[in-house]
C-alpha positions as YAML, in Angstrom:
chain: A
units: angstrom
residues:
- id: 1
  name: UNK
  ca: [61.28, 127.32, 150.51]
- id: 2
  name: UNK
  ca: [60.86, 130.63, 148.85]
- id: 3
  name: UNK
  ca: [59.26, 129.25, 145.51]
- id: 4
  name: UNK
  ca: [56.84, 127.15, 147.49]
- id: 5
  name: UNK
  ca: [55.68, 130.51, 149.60]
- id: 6
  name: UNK
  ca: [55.50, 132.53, 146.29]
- id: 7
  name: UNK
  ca: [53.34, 130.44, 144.57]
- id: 8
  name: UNK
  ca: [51.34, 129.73, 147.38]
- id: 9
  name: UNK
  ca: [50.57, 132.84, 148.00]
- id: 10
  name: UNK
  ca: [49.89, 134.14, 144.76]
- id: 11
  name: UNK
  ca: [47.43, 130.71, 144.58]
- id: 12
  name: UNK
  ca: [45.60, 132.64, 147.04]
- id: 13
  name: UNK
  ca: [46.08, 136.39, 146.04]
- id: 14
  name: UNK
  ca: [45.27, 135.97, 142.05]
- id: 15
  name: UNK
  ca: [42.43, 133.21, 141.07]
- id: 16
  name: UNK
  ca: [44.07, 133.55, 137.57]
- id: 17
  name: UNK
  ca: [47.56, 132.56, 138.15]
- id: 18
  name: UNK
  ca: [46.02, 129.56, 140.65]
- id: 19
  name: UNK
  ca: [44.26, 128.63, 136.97]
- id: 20
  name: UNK
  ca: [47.32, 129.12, 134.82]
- id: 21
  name: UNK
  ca: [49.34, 127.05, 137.09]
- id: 22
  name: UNK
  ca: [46.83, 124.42, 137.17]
- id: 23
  name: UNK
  ca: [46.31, 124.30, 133.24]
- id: 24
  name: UNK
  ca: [49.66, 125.74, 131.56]
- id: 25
  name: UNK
  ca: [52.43, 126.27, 134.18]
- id: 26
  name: UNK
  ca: [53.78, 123.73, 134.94]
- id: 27
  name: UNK
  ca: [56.79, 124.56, 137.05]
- id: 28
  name: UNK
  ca: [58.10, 128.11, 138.02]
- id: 29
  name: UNK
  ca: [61.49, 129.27, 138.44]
- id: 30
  name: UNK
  ca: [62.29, 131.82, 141.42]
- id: 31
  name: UNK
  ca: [66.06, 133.59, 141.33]
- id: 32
  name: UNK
  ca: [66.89, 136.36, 143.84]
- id: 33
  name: UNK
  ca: [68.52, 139.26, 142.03]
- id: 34
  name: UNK
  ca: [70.04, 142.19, 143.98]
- id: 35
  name: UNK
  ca: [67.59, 145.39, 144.36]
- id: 36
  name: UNK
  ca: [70.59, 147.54, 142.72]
- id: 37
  name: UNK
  ca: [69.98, 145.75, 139.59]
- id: 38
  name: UNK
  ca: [66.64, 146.53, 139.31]
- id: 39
  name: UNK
  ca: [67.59, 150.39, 139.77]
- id: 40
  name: UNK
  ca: [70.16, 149.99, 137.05]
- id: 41
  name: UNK
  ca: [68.53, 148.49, 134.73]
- id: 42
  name: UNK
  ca: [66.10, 151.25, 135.15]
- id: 43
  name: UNK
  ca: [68.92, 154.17, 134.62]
- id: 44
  name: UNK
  ca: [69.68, 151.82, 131.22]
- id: 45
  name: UNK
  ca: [66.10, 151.72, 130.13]
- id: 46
  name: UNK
  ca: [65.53, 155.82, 130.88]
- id: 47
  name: UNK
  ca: [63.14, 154.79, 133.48]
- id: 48
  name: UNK
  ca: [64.11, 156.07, 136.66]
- id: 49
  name: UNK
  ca: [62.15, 158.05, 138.71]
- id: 50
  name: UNK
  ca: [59.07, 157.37, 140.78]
- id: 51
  name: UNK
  ca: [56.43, 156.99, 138.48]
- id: 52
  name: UNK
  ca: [58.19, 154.01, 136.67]
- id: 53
  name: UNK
  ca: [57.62, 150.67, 138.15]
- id: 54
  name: UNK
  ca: [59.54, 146.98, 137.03]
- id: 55
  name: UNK
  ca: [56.92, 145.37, 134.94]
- id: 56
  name: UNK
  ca: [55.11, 142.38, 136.15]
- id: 57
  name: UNK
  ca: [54.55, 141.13, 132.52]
- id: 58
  name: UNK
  ca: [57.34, 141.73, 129.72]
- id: 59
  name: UNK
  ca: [57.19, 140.96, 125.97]
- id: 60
  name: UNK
  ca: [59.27, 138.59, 125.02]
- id: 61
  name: UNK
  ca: [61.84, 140.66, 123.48]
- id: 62
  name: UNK
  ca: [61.57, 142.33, 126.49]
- id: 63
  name: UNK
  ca: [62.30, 139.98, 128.68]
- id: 64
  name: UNK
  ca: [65.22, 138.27, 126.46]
- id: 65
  name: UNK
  ca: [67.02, 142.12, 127.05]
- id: 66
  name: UNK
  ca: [66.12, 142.06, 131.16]
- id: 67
  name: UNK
  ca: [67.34, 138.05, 131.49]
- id: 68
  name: UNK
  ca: [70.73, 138.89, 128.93]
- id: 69
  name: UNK
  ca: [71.28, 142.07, 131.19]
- id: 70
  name: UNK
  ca: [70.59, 139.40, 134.62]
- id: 71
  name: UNK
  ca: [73.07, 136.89, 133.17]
- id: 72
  name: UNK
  ca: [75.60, 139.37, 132.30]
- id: 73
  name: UNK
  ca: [75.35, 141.12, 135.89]
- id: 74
  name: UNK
  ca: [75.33, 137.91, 138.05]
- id: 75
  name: UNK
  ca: [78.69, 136.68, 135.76]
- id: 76
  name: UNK
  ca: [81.06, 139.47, 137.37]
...
């Protein structure tokens, strides 16, 4: 399962996300989004180009915009 290998892995890669998901994370949730998202949502956010990279960590106001923007995507 794709979750399972994800966190696994990052277990292994990060020794602070193998804390955080001992302590406060309880449960993750993994969806597969389409790569041509990501590169529109960059053209939305002025951030094309290749010095721009998705962030790994969003505010939540942030995030709210990226997961409304998902949602509204994956609906048509």
């Amino acid at each position: 399962m794709l979750k399972t290998y994800l966190d696994d892995t990052l277990k292994l890669l990060n020794d602070d996300y193998a804390v955080e998901r001992s302590a406060v994370l309880k449960d993750i949730i993994v969806e597969v989004v389409p790569t041509e998202l990501f590169y529109k949502w960059h053209k939305i956010e002025g951030k094309m180009g290749g010095q721009n990279k998705f962030p790994r960590v969003m505010k939540k106001e942030k995030f709210q915009k990226w997961e409304a923007f998902i949602t509204t995507q994956m609906s048509q």
